[in-house]
N, CA, C and O atoms as a GROMACS GRO file, in nm:
protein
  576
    1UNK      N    1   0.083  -0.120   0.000
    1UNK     CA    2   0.000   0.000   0.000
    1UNK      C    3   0.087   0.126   0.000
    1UNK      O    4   0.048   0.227  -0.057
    2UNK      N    5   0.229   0.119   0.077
    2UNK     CA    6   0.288   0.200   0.079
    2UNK      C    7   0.350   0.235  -0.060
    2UNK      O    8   0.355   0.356  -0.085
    3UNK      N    9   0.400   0.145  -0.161
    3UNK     CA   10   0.435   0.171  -0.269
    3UNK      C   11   0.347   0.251  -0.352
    3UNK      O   12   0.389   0.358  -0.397
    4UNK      N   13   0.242   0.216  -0.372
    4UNK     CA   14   0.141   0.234  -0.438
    4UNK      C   15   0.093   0.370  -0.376
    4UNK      O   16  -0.008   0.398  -0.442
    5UNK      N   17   0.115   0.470  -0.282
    5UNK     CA   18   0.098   0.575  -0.252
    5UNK      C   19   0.238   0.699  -0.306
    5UNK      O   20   0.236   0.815  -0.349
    6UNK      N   21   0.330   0.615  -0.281
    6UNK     CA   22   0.404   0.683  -0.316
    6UNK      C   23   0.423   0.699  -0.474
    6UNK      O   24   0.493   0.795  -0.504
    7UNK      N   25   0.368   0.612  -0.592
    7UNK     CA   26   0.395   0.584  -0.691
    7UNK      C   27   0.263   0.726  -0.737
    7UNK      O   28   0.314   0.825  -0.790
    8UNK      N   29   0.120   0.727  -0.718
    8UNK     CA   30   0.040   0.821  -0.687
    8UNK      C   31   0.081   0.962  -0.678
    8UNK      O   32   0.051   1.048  -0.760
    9UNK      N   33   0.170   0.985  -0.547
    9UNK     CA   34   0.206   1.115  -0.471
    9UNK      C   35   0.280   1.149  -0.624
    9UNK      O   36   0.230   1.222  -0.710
   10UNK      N   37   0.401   1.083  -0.635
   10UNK     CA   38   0.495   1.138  -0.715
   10UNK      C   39   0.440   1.153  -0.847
   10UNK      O   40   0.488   1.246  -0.913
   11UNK      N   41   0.337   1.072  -0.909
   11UNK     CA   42   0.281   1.077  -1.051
   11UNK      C   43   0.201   1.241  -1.046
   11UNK      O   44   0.188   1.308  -1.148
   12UNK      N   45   0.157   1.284  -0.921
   12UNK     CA   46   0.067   1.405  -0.940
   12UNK      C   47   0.147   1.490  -0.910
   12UNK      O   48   0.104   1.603  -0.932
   13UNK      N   49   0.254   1.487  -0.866
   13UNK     CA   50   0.373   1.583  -0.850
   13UNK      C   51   0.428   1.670  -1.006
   13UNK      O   52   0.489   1.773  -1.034
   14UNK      N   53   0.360   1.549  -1.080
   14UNK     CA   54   0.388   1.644  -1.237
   14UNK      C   55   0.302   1.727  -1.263
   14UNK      O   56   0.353   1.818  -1.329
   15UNK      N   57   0.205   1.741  -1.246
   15UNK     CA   58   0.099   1.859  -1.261
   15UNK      C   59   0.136   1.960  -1.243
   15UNK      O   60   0.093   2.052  -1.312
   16UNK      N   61   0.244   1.986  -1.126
   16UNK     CA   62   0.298   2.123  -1.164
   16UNK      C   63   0.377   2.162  -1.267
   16UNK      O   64   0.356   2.278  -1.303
   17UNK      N   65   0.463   2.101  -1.329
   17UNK     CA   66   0.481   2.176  -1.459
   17UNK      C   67   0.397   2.184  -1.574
   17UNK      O   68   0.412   2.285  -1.644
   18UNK      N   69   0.326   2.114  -1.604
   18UNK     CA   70   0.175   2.089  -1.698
   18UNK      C   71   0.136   2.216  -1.616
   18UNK      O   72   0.176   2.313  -1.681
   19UNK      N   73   0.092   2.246  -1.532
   19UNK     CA   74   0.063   2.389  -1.523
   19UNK      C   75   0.102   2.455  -1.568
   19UNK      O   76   0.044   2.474  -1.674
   20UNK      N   77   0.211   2.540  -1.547
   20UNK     CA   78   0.276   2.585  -1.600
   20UNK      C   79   0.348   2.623  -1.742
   20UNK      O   80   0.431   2.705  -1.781
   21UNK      N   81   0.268   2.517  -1.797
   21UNK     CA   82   0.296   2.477  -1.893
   21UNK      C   83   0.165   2.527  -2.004
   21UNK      O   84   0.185   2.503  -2.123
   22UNK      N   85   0.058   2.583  -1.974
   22UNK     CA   86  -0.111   2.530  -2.001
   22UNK      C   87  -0.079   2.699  -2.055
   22UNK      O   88  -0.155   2.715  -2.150
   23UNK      N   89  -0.017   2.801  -2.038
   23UNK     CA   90   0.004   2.894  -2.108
   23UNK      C   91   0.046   2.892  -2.256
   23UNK      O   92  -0.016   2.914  -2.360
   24UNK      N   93   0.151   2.865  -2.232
   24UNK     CA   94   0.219   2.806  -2.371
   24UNK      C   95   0.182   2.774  -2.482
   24UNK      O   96   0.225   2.805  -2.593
   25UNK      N   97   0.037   2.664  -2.428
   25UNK     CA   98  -0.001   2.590  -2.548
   25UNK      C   99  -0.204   2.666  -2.560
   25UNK      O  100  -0.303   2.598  -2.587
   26UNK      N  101  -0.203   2.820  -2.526
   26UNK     CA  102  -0.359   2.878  -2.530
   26UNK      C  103  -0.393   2.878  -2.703
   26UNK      O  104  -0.510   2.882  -2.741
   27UNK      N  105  -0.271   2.873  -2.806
   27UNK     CA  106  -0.303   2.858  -2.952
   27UNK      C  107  -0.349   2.733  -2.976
   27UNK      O  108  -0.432   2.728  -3.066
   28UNK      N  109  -0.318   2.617  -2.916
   28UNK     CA  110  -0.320   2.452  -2.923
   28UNK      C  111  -0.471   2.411  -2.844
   28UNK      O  112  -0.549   2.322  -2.877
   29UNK      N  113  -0.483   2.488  -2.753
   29UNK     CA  114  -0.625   2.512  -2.681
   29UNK      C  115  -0.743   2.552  -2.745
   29UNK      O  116  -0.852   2.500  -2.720
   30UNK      N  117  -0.728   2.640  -2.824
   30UNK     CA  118  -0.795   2.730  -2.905
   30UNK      C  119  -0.869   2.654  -2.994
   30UNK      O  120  -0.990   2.636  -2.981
   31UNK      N  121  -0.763   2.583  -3.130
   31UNK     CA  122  -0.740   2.496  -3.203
   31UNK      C  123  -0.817   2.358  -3.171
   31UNK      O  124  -0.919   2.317  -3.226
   32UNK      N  125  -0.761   2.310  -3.093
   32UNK     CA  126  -0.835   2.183  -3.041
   32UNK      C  127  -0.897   2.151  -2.889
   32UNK      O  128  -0.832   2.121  -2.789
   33UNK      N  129  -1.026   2.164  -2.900
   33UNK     CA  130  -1.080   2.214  -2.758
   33UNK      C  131  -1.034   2.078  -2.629
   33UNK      O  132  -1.025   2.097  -2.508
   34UNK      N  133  -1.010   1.934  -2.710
   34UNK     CA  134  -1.060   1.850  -2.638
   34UNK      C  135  -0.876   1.866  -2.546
   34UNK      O  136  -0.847   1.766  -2.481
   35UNK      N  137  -0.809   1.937  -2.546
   35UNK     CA  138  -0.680   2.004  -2.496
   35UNK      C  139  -0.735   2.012  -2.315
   35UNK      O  140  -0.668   1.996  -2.213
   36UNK      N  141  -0.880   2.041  -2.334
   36UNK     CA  142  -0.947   2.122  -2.207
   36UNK      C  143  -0.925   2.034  -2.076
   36UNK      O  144  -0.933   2.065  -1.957
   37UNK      N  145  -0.897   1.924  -2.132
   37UNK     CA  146  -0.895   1.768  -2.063
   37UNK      C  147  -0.794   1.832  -1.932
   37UNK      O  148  -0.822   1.822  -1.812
   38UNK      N  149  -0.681   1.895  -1.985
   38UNK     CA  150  -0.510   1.887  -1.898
   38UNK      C  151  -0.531   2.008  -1.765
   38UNK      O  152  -0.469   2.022  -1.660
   39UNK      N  153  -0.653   2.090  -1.829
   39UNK     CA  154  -0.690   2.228  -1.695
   39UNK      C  155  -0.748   2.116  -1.600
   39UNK      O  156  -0.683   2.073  -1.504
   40UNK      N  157  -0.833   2.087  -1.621
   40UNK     CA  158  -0.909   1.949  -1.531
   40UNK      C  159  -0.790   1.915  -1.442
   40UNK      O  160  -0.783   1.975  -1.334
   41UNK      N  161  -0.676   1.809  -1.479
   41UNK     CA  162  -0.612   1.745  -1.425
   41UNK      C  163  -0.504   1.879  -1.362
   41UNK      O  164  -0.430   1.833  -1.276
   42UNK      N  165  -0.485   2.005  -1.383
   42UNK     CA  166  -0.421   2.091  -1.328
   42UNK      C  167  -0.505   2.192  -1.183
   42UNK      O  168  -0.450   2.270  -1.105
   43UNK      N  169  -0.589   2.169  -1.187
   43UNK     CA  170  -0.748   2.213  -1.120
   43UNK      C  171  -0.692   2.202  -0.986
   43UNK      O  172  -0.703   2.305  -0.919
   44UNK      N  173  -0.630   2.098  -0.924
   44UNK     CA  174  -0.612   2.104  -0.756
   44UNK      C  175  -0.528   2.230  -0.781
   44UNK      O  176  -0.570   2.336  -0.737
   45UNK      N  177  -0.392   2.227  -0.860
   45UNK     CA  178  -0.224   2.312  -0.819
   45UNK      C  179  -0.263   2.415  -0.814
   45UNK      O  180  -0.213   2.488  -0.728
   46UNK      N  181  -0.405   2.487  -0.929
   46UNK     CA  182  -0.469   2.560  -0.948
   46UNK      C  183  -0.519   2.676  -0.870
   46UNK      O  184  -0.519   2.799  -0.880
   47UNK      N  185  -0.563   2.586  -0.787
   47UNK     CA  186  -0.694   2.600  -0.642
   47UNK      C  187  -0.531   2.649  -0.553
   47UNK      O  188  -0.506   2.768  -0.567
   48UNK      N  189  -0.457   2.592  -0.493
   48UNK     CA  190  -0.405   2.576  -0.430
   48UNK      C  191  -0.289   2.698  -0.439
   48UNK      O  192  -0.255   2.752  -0.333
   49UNK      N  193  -0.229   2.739  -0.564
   49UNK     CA  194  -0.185   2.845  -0.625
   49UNK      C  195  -0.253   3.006  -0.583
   49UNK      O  196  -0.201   3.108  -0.537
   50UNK      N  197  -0.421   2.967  -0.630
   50UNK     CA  198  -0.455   3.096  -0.641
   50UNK      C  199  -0.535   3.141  -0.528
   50UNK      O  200  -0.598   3.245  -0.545
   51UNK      N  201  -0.547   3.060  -0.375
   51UNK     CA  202  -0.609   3.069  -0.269
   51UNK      C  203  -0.523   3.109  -0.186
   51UNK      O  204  -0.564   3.142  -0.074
   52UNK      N  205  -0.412   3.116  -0.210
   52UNK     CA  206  -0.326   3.156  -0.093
   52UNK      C  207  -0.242   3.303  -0.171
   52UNK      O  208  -0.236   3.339  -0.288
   53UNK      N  209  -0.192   3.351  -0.063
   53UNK     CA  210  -0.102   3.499  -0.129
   53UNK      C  211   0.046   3.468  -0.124
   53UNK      O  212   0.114   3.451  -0.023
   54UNK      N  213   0.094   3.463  -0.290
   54UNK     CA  214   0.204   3.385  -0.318
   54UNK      C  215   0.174   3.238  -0.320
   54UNK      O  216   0.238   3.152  -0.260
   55UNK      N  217   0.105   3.226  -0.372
   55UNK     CA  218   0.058   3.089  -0.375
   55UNK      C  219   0.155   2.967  -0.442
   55UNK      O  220   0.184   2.857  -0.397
   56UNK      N  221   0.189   3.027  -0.553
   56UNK     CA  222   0.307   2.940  -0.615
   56UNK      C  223   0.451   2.945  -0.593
   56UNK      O  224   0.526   2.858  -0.635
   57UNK      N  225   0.499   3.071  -0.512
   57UNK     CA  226   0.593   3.071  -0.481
   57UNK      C  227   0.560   2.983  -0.310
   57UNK      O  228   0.647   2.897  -0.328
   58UNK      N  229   0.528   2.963  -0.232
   58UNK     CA  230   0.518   2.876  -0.152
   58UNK      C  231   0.425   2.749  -0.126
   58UNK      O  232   0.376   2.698  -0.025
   59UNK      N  233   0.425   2.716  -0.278
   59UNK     CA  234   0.380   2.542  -0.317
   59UNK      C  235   0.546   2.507  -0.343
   59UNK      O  236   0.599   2.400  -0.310
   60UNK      N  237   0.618   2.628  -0.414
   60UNK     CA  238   0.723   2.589  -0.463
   60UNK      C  239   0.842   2.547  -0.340
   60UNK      O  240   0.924   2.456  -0.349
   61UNK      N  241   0.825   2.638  -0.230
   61UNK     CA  242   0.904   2.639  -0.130
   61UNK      C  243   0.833   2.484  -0.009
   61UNK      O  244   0.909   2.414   0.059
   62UNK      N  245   0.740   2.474  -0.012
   62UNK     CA  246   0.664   2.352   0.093
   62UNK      C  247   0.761   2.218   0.017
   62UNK      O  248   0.838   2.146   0.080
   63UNK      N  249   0.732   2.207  -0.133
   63UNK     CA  250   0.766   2.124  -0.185
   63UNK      C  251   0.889   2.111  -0.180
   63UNK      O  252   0.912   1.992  -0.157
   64UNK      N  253   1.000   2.178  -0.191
   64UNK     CA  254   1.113   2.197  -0.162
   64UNK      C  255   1.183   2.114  -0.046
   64UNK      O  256   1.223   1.998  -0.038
   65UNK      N  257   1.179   2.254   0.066
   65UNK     CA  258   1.145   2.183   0.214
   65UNK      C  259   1.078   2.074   0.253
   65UNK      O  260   1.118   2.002   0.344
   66UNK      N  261   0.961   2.050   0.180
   66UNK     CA  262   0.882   1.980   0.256
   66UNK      C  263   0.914   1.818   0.250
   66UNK      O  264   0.901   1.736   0.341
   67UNK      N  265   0.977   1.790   0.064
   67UNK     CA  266   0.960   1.696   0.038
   67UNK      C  267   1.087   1.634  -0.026
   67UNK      O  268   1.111   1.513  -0.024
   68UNK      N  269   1.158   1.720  -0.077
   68UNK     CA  270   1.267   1.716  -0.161
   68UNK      C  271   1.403   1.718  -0.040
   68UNK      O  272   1.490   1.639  -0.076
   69UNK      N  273   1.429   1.774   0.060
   69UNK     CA  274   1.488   1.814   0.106
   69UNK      C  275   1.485   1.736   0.284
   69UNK      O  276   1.562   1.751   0.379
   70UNK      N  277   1.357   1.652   0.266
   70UNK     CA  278   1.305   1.559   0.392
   70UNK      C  279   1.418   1.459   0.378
   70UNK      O  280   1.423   1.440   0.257
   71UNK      N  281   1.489   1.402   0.422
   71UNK     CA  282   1.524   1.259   0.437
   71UNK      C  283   1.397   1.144   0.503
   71UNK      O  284   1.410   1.027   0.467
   72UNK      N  285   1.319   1.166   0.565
   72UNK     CA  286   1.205   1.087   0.557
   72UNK      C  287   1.121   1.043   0.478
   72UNK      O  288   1.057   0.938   0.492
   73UNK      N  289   1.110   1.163   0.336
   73UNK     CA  290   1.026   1.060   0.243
   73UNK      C  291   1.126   1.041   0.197
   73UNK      O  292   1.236   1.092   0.176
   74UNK      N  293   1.031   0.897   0.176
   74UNK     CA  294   1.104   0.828   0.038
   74UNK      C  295   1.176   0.865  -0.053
   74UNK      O  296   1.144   0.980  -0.081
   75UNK      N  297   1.285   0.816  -0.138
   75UNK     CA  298   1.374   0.812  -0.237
   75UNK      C  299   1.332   0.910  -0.356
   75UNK      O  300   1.372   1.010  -0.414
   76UNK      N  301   1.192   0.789  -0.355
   76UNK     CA  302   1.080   0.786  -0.503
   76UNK      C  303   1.062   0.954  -0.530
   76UNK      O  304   1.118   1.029  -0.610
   77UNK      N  305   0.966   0.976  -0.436
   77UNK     CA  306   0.849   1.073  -0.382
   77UNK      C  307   1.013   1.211  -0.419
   77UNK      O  308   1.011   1.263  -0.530
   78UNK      N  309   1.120   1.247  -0.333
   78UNK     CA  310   1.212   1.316  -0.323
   78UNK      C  311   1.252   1.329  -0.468
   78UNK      O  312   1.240   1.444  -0.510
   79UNK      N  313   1.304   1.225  -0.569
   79UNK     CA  314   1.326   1.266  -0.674
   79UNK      C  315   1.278   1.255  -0.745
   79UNK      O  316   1.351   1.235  -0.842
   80UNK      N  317   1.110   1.255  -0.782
   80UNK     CA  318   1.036   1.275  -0.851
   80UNK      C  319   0.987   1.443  -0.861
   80UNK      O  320   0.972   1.519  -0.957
   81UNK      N  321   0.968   1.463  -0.686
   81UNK     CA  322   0.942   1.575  -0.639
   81UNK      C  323   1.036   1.705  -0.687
   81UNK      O  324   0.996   1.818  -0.711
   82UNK      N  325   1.185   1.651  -0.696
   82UNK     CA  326   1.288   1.742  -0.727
   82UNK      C  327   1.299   1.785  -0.878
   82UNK      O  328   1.331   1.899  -0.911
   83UNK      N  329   1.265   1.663  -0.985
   83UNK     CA  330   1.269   1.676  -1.109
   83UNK      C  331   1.102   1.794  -1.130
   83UNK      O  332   1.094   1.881  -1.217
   84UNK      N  333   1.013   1.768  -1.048
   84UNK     CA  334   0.884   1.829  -1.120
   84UNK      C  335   0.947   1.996  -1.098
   84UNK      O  336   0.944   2.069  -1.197
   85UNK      N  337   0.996   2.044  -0.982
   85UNK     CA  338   1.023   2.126  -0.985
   85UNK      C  339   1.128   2.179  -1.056
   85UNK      O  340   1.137   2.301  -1.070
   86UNK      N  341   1.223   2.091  -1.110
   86UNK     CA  342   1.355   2.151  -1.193
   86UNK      C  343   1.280   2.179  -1.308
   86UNK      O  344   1.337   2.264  -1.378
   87UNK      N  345   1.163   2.136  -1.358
   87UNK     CA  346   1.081   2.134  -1.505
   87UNK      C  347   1.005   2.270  -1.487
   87UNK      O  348   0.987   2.339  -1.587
   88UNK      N  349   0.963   2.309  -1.372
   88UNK     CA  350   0.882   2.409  -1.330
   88UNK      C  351   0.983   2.558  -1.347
   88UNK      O  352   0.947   2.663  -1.402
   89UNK      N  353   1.080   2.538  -1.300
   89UNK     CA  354   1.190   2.660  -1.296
   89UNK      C  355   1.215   2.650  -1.454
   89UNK      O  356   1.185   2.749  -1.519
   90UNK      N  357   1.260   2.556  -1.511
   90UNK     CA  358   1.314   2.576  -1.668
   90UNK      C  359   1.213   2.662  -1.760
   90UNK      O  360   1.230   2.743  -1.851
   91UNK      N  361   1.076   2.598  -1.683
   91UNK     CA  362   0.957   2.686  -1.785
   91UNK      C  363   0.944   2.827  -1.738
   91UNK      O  364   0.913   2.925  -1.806
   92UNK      N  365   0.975   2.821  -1.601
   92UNK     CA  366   0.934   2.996  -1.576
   92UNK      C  367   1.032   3.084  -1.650
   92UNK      O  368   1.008   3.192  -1.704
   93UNK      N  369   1.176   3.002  -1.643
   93UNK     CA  370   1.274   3.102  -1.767
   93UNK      C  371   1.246   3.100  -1.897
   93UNK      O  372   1.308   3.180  -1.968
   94UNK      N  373   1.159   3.020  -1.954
   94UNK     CA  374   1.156   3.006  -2.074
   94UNK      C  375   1.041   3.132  -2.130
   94UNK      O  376   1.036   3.214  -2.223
   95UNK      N  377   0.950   3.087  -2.002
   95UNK     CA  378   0.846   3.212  -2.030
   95UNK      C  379   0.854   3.352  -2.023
   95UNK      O  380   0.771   3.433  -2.064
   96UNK      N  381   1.016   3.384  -1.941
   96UNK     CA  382   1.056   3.511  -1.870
   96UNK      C  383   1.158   3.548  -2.074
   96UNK      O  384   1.159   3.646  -2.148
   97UNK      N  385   1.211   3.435  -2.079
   97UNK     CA  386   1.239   3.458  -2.275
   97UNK      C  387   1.147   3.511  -2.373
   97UNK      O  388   1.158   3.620  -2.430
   98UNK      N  389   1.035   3.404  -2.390
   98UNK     CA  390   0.928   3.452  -2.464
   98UNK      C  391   0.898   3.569  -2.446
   98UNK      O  392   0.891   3.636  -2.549
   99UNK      N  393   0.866   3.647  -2.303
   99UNK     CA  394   0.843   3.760  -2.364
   99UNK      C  395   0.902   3.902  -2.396
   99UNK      O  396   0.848   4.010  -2.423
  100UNK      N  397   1.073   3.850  -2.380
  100UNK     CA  398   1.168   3.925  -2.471
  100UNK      C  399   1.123   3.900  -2.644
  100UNK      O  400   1.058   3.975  -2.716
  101UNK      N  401   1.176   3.788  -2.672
  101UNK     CA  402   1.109   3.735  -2.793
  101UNK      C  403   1.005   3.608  -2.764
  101UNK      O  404   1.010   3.489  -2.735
  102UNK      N  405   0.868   3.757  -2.803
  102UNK     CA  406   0.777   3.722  -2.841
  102UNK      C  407   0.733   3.593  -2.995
  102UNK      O  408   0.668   3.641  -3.088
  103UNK      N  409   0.779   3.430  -3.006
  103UNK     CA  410   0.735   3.314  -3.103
  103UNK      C  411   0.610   3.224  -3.065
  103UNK      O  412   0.607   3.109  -3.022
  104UNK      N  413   0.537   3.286  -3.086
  104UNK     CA  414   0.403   3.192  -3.117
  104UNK      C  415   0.438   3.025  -3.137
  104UNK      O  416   0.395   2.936  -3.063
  105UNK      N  417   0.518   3.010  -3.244
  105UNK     CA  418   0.549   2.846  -3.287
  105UNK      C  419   0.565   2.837  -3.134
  105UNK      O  420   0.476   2.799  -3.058
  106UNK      N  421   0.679   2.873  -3.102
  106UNK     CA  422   0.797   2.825  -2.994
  106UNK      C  423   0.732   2.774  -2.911
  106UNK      O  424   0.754   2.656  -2.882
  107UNK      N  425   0.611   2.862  -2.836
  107UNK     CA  426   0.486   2.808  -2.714
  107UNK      C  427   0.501   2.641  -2.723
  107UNK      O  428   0.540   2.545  -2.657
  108UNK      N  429   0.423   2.685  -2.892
  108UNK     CA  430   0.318   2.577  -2.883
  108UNK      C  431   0.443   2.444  -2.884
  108UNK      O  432   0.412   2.351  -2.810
  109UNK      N  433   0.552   2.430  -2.946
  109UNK     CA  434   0.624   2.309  -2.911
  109UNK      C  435   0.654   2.318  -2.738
  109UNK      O  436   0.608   2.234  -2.660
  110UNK      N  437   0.719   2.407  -2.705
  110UNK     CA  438   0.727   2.368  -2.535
  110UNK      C  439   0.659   2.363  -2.485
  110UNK      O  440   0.687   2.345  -2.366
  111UNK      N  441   0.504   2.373  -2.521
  111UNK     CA  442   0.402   2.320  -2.440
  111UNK      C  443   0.350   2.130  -2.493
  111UNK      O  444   0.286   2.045  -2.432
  112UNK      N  445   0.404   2.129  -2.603
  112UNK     CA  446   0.372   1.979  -2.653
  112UNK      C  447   0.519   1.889  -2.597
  112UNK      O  448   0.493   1.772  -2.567
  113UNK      N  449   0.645   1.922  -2.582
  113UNK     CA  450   0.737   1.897  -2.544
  113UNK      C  451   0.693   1.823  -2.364
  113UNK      O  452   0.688   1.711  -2.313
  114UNK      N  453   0.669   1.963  -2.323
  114UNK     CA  454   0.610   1.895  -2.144
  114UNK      C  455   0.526   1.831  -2.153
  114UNK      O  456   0.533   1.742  -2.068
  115UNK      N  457   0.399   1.822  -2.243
  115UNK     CA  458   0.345   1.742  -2.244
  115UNK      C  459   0.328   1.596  -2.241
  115UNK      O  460   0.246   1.522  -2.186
  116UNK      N  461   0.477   1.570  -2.348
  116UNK     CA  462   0.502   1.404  -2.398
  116UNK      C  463   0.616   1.401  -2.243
  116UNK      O  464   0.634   1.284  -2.212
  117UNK      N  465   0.673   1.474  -2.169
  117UNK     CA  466   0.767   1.488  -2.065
  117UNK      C  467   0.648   1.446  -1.937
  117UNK      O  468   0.671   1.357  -1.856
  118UNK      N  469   0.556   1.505  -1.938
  118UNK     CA  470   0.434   1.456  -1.835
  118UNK      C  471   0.369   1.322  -1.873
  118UNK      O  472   0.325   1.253  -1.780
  119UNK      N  473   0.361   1.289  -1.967
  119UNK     CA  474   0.311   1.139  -2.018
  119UNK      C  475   0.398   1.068  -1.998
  119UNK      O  476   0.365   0.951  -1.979
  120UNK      N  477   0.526   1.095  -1.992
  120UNK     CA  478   0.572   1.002  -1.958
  120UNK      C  479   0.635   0.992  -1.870
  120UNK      O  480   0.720   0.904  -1.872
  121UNK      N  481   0.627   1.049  -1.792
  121UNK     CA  482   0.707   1.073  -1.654
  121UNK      C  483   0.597   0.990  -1.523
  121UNK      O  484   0.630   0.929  -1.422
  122UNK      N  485   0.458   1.022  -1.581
  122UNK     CA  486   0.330   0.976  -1.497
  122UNK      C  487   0.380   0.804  -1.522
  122UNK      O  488   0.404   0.720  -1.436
  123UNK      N  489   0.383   0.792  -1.666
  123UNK     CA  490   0.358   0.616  -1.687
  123UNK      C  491   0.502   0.598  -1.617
  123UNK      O  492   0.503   0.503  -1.539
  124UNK      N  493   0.600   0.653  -1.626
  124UNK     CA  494   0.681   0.534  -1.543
  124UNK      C  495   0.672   0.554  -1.400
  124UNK      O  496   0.706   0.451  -1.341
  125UNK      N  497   0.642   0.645  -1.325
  125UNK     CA  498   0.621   0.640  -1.229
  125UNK      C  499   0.517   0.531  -1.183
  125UNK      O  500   0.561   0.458  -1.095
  126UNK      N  501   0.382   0.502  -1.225
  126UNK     CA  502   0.307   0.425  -1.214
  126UNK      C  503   0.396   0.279  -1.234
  126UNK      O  504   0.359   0.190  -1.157
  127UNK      N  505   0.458   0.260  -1.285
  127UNK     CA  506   0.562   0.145  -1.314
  127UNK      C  507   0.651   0.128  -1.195
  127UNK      O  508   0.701   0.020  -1.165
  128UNK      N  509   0.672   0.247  -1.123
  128UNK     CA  510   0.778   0.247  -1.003
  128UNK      C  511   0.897   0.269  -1.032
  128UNK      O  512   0.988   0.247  -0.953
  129UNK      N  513   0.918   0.331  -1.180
  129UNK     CA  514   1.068   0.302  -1.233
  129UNK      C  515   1.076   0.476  -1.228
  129UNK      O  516   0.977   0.548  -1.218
  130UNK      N  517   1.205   0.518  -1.238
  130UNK     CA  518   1.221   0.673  -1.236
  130UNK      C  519   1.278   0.718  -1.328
  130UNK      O  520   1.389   0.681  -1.368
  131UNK      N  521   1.197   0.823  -1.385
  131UNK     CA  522   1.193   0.852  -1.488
  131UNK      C  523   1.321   0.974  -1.558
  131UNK      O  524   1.364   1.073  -1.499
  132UNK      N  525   1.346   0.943  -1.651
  132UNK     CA  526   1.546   0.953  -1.691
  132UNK      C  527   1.450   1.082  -1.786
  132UNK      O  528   1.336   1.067  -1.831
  133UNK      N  529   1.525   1.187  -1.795
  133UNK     CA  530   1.527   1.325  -1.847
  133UNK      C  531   1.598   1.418  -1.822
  133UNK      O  532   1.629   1.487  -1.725
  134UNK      N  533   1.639   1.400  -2.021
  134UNK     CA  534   1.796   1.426  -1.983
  134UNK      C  535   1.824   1.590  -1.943
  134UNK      O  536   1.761   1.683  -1.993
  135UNK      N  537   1.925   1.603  -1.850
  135UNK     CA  538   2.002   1.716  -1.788
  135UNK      C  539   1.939   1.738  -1.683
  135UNK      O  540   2.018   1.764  -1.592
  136UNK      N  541   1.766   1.740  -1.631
  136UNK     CA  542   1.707   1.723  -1.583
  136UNK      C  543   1.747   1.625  -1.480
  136UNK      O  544   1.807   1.664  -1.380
  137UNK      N  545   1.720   1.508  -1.496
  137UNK     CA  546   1.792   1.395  -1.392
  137UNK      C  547   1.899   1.412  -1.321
  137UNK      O  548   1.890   1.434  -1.201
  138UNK      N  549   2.021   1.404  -1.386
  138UNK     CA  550   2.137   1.469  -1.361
  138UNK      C  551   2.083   1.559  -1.243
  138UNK      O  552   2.071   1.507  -1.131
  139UNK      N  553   2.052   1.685  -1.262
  139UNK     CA  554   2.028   1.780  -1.183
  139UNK      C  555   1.943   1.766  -1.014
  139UNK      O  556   1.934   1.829  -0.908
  140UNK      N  557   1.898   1.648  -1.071
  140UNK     CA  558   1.750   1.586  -0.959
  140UNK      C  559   1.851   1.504  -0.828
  140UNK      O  560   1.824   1.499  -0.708
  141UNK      N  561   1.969   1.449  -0.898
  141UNK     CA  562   2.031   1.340  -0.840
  141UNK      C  563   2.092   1.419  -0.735
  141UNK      O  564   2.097   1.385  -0.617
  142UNK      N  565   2.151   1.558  -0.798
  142UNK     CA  566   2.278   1.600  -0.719
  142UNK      C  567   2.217   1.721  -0.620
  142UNK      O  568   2.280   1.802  -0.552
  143UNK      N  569   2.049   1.701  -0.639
  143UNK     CA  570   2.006   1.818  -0.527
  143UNK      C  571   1.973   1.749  -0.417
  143UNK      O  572   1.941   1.818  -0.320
  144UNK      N  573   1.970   1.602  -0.402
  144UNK     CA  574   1.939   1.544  -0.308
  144UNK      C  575   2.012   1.443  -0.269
  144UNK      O  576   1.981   1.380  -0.169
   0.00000   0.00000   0.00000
């Protein structure tokens, strides 16, 4: 039971960059409505973001502290936890780029990019196996 919670915890731990991410792709949204599916599954980080003051900067910091930086949780949960957030920081610079230069294309691939990065990061987690992304990983290993 314990596996199987932790395999859970860490699979929804990706939702935060798919958040983050749900900007990116508002042309791909537009375009194809049934997209609407991924706000749904972003809906808790959402809630949780926009109910508190600084909301995402201290989901970002709980998670940090809370989970990444615990030696009590688990392995799993810690570097799953560490990678969602290394994905989360890469996009906030990417977005802090975009709007130096302003590319429409560009969005819409780094929002399809995290996308196939969240698909598959969920399925191997559900597998129990941890999920390899590259420079990313690397980075996950040596913060914890």
């Amino acid at each position: 039971m314990d596996q199987i919670f932790q395999r859970l915890s860490s699979a929804f731990i990706y939702t935060l960059p798919l958040k983050a991410a749900i900007p990116f792709g508002y042309f791909l949204f537009y375009k194809y409505s049934f997209l609407k599916i991924l706000e749904i599954l972003t809906f808790p980080i959402a809630i949780i973001e926009q109910s508190l003051p600084f909301g995402g900067f201290l989901l970002f910091i709980i998670l940090f502290a809370g989970l990444v930086r615990n030696p009590k949780v688990p392995y799993f949960v810690r570097y799953n936890s560490c990678q969602a957030l290394l994905l989360d920081i890469a996009l906030i610079i990417t977005s802090y780029l975009l709007r130096i230069f302003p590319i429409v294309e560009l969005g819409s691939i780094i929002f399809v990019f995290i996308l196939c990065i969240f698909i598959y990061s969920i399925s191997q987690c559900m597998f129990g196996v941890e999920p390899e992304i590259p420079l990313i990983s690397k980075s996950a290993r040596m913060q914890i």
